[in-house]
N, C-alpha and C positions, 0 to 999 in steps of 0.2 A: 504494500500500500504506500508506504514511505518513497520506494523505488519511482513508483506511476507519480507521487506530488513531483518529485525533484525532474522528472522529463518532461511535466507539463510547463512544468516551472521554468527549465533553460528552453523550451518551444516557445511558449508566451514572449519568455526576455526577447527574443531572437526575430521574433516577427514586428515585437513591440521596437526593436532598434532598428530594421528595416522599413517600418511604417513610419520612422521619424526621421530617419537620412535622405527616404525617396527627394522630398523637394529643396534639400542642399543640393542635389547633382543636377537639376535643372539648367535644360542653357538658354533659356528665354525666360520674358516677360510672362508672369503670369494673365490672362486673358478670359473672361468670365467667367466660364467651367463651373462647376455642379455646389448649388447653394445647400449647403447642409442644415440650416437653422432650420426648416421646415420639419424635416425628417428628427435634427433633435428635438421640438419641441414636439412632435408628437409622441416619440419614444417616451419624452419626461412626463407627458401629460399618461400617457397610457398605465406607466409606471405607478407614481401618482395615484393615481383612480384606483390600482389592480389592488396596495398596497391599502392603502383608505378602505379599500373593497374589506379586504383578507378581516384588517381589526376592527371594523364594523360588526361584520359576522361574527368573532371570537367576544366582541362584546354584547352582540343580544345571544347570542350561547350562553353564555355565564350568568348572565340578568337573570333568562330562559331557567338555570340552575338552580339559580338562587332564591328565585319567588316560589320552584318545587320543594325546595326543603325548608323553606320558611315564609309561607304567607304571611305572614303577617309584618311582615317589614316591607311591602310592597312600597307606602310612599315612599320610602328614605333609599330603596333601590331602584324605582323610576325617576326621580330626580336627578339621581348621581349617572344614570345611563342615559337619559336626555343630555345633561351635560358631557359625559363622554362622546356622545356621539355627534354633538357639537362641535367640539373639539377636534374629533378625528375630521367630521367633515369640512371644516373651513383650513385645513390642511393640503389638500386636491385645493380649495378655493383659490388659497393663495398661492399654491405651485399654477395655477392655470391665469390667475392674474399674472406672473411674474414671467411666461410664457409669454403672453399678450403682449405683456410691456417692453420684451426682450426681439421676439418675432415680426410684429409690427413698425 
């Protein structure tokens, strides 16, 4: 297992110094060519959302949990899960604003 990290590991270094030397050896002017903001921000937005997604669900799971083994603490665990989920969601908000602002 050790073996497989350490060849992944000089593979990655290796393509990772070859992806960063390519445009030292250029012999012109670079010239419009392929805008990558796009495709980052959708990656970061997708990311974002998927991520917001995942702790969303692990937090109404646990609420879901938690009102099964004890009813009666319903309001003081919808509150605190309204507010979690607030939280997690203005997360994506502000990743998709900062996108916007970065993209545009």
């Amino acid at each position: 297992m050790k073996n497989t990290f350490m060849v992944f590991k000089y593979v990655f270094m290796s393509l990772a110094a070859l992806l960063i030397a390519s445009p030292a050896f250029a012999q012109g002017t670079a010239t419009g060519g392929f805008n990558s903001v796009p495709l980052a921000a959708g990656l970061g937005m997708a990311l974002a959302s998927g991520l917001c997604g995942l702790g969303q669900g692990k937090a109404t799971a646990s609420a879901t949990e938690a009102l099964a083994r004890n009813p009666g603490a319903r309001p003081g665990i919808f509150i605190f899960l309204i507010l979690g989920l607030a939280f997690i969601e203005s997360l994506a908000l502000f990743t998709f604003v900062i996108i916007y602002l970065k993209a545009v």
